[in-house]
N, C-alpha and C positions, 0 to 999 in steps of 0.2 A: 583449432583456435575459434571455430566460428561457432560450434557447439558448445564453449566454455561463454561465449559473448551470449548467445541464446538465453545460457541460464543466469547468467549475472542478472539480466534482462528483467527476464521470469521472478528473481528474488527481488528486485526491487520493484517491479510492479503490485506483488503482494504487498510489500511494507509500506507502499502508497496507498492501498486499498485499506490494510490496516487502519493507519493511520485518518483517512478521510471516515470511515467509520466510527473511526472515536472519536473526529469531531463532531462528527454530524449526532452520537447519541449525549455530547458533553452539552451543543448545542441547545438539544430540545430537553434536556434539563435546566439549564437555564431560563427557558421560554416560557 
């Protein structure tokens, strides 16, 4: 259970990075 918690973890950390990513290059488009 704590191995499956691990990676839910792990995928939603990437999809935050993701996402903070594409603000930040939508960002300095606008700028």
């Amino acid at each position: 259970m704590a191995e499956t918690r691990k990676y839910y973890r792990a995928l939603r950390n990437q999809r935050e990075e993701k996402g903070s990513k594409q603000l930040l290059t939508t960002e300095s488009k606008t700028a």
